[in-house]
N, C-alpha and C positions, 0 to 999 in steps of 0.2 A: 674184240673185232671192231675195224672201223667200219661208219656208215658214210657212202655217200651219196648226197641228194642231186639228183639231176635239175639240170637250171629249170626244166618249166615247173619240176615242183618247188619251187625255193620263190621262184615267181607266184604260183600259186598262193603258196604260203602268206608270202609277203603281202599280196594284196584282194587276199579273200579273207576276211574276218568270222568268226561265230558268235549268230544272234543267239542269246535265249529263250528255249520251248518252255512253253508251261504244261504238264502234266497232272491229270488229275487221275487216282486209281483206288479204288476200293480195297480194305484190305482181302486178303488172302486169293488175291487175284496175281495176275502175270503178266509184264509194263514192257514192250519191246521200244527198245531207245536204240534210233537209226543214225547213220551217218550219210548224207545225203549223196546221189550219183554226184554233184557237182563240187564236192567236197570230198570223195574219195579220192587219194593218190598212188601210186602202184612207187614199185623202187624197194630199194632194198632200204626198210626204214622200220624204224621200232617205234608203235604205237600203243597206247593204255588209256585204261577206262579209269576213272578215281572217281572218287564218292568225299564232296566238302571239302578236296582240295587237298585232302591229306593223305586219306586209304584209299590203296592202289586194290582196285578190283581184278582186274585180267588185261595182258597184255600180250603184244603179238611181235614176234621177234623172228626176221628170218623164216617168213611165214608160219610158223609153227605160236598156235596160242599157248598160254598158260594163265592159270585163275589162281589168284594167291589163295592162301590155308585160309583165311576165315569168309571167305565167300564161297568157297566148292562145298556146291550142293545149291547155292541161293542161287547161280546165274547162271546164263549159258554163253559165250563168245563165239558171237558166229564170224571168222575169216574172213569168209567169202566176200562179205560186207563189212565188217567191222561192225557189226549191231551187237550187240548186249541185250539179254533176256534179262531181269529180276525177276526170279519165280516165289512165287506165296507170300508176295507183301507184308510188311507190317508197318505199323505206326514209326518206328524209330528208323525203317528205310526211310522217310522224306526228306528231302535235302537236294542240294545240288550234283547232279553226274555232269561228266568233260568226258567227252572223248580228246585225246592229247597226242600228237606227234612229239617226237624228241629229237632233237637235232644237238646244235651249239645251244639254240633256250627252245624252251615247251613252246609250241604254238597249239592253240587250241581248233579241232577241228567242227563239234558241236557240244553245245552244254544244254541241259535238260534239268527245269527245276519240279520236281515231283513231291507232289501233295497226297499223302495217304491217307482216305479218309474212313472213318470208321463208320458204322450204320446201324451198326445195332440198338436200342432201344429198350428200356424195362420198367411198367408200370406196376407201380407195387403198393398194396393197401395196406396204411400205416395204424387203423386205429379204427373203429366201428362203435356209436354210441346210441345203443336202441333204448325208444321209451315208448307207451303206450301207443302213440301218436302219429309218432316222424320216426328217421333215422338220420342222424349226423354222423359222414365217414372223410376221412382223408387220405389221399391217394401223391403219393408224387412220380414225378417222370424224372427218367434218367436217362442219359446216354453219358457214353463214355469219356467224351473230351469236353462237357457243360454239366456244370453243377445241379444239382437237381432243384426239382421245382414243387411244389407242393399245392395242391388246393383240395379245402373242403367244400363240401357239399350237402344241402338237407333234402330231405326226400320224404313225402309220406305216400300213401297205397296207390297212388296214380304218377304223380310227378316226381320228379328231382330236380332241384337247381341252385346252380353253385353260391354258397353261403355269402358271400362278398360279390360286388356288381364283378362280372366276368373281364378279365384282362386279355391283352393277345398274347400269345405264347403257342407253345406245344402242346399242352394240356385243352381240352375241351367239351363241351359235353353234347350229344348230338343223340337224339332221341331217345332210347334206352341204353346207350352204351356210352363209356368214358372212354377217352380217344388221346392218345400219346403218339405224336408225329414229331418224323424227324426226315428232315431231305438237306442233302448236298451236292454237290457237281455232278455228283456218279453214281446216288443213289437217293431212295425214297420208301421209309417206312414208318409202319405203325405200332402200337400196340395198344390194345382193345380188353378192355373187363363189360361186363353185362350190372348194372348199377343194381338189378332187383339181385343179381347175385351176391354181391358185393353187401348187401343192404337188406334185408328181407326183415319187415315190421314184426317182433317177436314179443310185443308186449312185455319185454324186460326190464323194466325202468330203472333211469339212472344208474344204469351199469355198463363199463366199457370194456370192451372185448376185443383182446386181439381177432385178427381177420382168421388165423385158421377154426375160431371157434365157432364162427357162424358157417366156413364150411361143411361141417359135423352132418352125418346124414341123417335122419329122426333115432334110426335104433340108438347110432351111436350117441345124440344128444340123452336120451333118456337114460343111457348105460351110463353118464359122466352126472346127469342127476340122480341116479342112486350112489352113484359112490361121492356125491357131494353130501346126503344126508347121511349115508350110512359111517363118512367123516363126523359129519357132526356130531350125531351119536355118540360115539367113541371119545371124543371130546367135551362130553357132556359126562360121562361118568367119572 
């Protein structure tokens, strides 16, 4: 079927250009990318949304949309505007969206560069070394798109403070508790350990312990010392 454009949209066209939006969206959230009132055009014309220029998302033909197979489910095409839903974000959605007229050549009607960002955060206790005295533990911070980060820390029955003069980073230590911060465009968090938890002076010297061992609750600690002795016995005869 052919199309044809009416001269004030070819005018339009001709001498209305599309700037780029920046977007910024959390994942598993839902991004509505518009097509502006002064940039809408009516007419019997076939319109589509693409994703990097290449993959064709949903397109509107003879007013009736349709969403190609590997987006149905992830978006919605609204007609009435021509806007585009992306529903449940993810990291590998970011990239550039066009909305696109089709004529003799593509004229582009809005493009949208969309940043997914992650936010979650995970502080995680690597190593715990109790002696009479002190405790020295090491903790690093993670999120998902930055390598992690590592800092130890000595502590004995009142204070804690980080082993090496403190850096700036995400990692920090702030009264009783270690602190893993992370913030971007769209969002801001933390995560949090309790250092006496983490740490608790055990009078166990020169011995290094994974962190779930110091979680152990008293029964349990004394149930994993008899069957440390009641090993060695056994290995004694």
């Amino acid at each position: 079927m052919k199309h044809f454009f009416p001269i004030k949209v070819f005018h339009h066209l001709c001498f209305s250009g599309s700037s780029s939006q920046t977007r910024f969206i959390q994942t598993n959230k839902d991004l509505l990318l518009t097509v502006t009132k002064e940039d809408q055009i009516g007419g019997d014309v076939f319109i589509f949304w693409k994703f990097k220029n290449d993959n064709h998302i949903a397109r509107l033909n003879d007013n009736r949309p349709f969403i190609f197979p590997d987006y149905d489910g992830r978006v919605e095409f609204l007609p009435e505007d021509l806007s585009l839903v992306l529903k449940n974000v993810q990291l590998n959605d970011s990239g550039i969206y066009t909305a696109v007229v089709s004529g003799r050549k593509d004229v582009k009607l809005s493009t949208f560069d969309v940043t997914v960002q992650v936010s979650p955060v995970l502080l995680s206790v690597d190593s715990v070394f109790n002696s009479p005295e002190s405790c020295n533990f090491t903790v690093s911070c993670t999120t998902e798109l930055s390598p992690s980060i590592s800092r130890s820390f000595t502590c004995n029955t009142k204070t804690c403070e980080e082993a090496h003069p403190p850096t700036p980073g995400p990692l920090s230590l702030t009264n009783e508790r270690i602190i893993c911060n992370h913030s971007n465009q769209v969002s801001w968090t933390q995560d949090t350990k309790n250092w006496r938890e983490i740490c608790p002076i055990s009078g166990k010297e020169g011995k290094v312990e994974p962190f779930f061992s110091s979680c152990l609750t008293p029964a349990a600690k004394k149930l994993n010392l008899l069957y440390q002795a009641l090993l060695s016995v056994c290995l004694s005869v």
